[in-house]
C-alpha positions in Angstrom: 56.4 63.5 121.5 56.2 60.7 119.2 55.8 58.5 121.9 52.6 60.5 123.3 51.2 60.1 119.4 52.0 56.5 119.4 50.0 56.0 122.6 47.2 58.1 121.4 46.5 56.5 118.1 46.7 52.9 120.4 44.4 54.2 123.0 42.1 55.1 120.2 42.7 51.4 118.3 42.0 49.1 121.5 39.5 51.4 123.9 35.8 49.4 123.5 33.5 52.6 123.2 29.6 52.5 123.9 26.8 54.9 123.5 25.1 56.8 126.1 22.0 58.9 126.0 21.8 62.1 127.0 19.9 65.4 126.7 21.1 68.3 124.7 20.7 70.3 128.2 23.5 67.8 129.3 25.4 67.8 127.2 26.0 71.6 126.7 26.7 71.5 130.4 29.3 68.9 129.8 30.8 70.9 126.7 30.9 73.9 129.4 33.2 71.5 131.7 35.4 70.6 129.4 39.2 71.7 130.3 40.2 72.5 126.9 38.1 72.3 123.6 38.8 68.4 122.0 38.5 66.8 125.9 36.5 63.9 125.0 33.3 62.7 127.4 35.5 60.2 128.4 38.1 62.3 129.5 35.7 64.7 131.3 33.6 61.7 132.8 36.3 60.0 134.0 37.8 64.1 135.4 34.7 64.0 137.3 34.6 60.8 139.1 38.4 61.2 139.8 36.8 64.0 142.0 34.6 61.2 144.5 37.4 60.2 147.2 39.3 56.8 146.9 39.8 56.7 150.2 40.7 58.0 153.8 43.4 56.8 156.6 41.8 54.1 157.4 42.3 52.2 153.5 40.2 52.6 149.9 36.1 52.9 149.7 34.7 50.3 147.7 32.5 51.3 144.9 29.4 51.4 146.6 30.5 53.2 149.3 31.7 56.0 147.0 28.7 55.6 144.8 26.4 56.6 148.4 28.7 59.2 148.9 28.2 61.5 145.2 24.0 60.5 146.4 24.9 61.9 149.3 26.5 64.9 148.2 23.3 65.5 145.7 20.8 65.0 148.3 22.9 68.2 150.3 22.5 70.2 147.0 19.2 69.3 146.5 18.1 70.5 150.1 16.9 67.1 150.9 18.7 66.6 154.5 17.0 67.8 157.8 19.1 69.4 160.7 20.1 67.9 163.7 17.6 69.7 165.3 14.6 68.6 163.1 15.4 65.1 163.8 15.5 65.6 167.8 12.0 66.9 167.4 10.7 64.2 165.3 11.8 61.4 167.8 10.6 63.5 170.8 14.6 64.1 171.7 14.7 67.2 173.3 
């Protein structure tokens, strides 16, 4: 137990912290995500990148490629994709 105190209070001593802006909106939806009531943004931020893939069978995904790949995933969500079929009938592919 001590041990998990001690490497608290260092964690807390050496990480270099920064400010971000976000919106009140946000950040309520952020408190909403939180797994338990003093997760720090951090925590959760890092939570929710841990959730983008590393990697497959054939070896790790650099940054980038794991960067397109959360666009990716928004663009889905956001309805922004067309269907196979949509794309055969705007290259006349029929």
């Amino acid at each position: 137990m001590l041990y998990i105190f001690y490497t608290f209070i260092i964690q807390r001593i050496y990480m270099d912290y920064t400010t971000i802006q976000i919106s009140r909106t946000t950040r309520e939806k952020l408190n909403g995500l939180r797994a338990y009531k003093r997760m720090t943004y951090d925590e959760l931020l890092n939570a929710l990148m841990s959730l983008i893939p590393e990697g497959d069978e054939e070896g790790t995904f650099s940054e980038d490629f794991r960067a397109s790949l959360l666009r990716s995933l928004l663009d889905v969500k956001e309805g922004k994709t067309h269907s196979t079929e949509e794309v055969k009938k705007q290259l006349g592919i029929q």
